[in-house]
C-alpha angles and dihedrals in degrees: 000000000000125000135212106176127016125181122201117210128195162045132330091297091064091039081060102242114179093030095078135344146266082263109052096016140254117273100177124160109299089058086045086047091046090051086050086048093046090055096058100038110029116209094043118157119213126194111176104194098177116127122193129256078017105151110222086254081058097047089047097055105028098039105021092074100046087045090053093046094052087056101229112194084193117044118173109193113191101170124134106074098082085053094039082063092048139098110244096036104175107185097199099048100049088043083056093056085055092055095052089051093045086050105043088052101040084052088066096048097262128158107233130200132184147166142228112221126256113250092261094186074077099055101036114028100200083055093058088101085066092056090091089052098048091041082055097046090043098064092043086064099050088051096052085042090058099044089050095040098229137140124291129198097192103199110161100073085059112098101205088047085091095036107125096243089071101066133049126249093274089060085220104089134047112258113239091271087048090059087039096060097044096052080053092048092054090042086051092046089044087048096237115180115266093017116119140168100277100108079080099069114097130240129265105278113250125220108257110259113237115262101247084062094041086050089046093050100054090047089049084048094049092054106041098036122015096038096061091047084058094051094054102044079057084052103054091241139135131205075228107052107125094001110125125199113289083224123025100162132063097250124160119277102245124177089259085074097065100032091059082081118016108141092032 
């Protein structure tokens, strides 16, 4: 198929943290993913509408409609994981946010793509409490995929897909190579040109560390990354508050999109 205007909802994941920064930019997967479309099918627009710290309830109501009113034929949700973290997860009724995203869009015609969730007590050990819960809202959305016959990107099942090389040091967002291999995995699942299956093959195995520096590293972890988080979910505050889409409006893919942050 050929595409003329694709919008990206979401989170952080889908602004691109952890492939960039606030200064230079983010680039992240769905603007990888948009360059890759723009090749294939010259002309594209690409509006990308995720905000981070944005709960899949936000993104369905802040971001659904103005989706819906720039008429995608390519949408690509990523929403869950901010509720997933929370107090209060309630599988059903997040998947059941994601259902009325996937349907709202497949009504007009769009392609939709979406994602199951990595198992993230793997790559953070202090987060293994939230793997029932990811393992839950997983199904549900393979369930709501197949009923509304769109695109999966089923991640979870793929072991590198924790390897630490994937992610960047916050454990939160995707590395640049994370980010990488999923825009491949979309392209491949769109059947770009040029795209394979290649973003399945693992990584090189890495000699285990010894305990004293994996121990380090988790308490270094605790205090840089996951501490702050804490005190902000006490706080009542979001990475996202006051934070608006870095493109909010369909606009052409160009070359400066992908050297604001080469080398990210």
């Amino acid at each position: 198929m050929s595409y003329a205007r694709y919008v990206a909802l979401g989170d952080s994941q889908t602004e691109g943290l952890g492939d960039g920064d606030d200064i230079r930019g983010h680039r992240g997967w769905a603007d990888r993913l948009a360059e890759n479309l723009a090749r294939a099918n010259p002309g594209l627009l690409y509006a990308n509408l995720a905000v981070r710290g944005r709960r899949a309830a936000q993104i369905r109501d802040e971001q659904l409609p103005v989706a819906l009113e720039l008429r995608p034929d390519l949408a690509t949700v990523m929403a869950g994981m901010n509720d997933v973290i929370r107090p209060g997860f309630e599988p059903a009724a997040v998947a059941a946010v994601l259902e009325d995203m996937y349907a709202a869009l497949t009504a007009t015609g769009v392609h939709v793509v979406t994602v199951t969730f990595p198992d993230i007590g793997a790559i953070a050990p202090l987060a293994r409490r939230f793997r029932p819960r990811v393992l839950d809202l997983n199904a549900r959305i393979r369930d709501a995929a197949a009923r509304h016959g769109i695109t999966l990107i089923d991640t979870y099942p793929l072991g590198y897909i924790t390897d630490a090389r994937m992610w960047s040091s916050d454990r939160l967002h995707a590395s640049p190579a994370g980010h990488a291999r999923f825009a491949d995995a979309v392209a491949h699942a769109l059947g770009l040109p040029g795209s394979d299956g290649t973003w399945m093959t693992p990584l090189p195995a890495l000699p285990a560390p010894p305990a004293w520096r994996a121990a380090a590293t988790e308490v270094r972890w605790l205090a840089t990354f996951a501490g702050p988080w804490i005190g902000r979910r006490l706080r009542g505050r979001s990475s996202g508050d006051g934070r608006t889409a870095k493109r909010p409006l369909l606009t052409p893919v160009t070359g400066d999109d992908q050297s604001s942050t080469d080398g990210a």
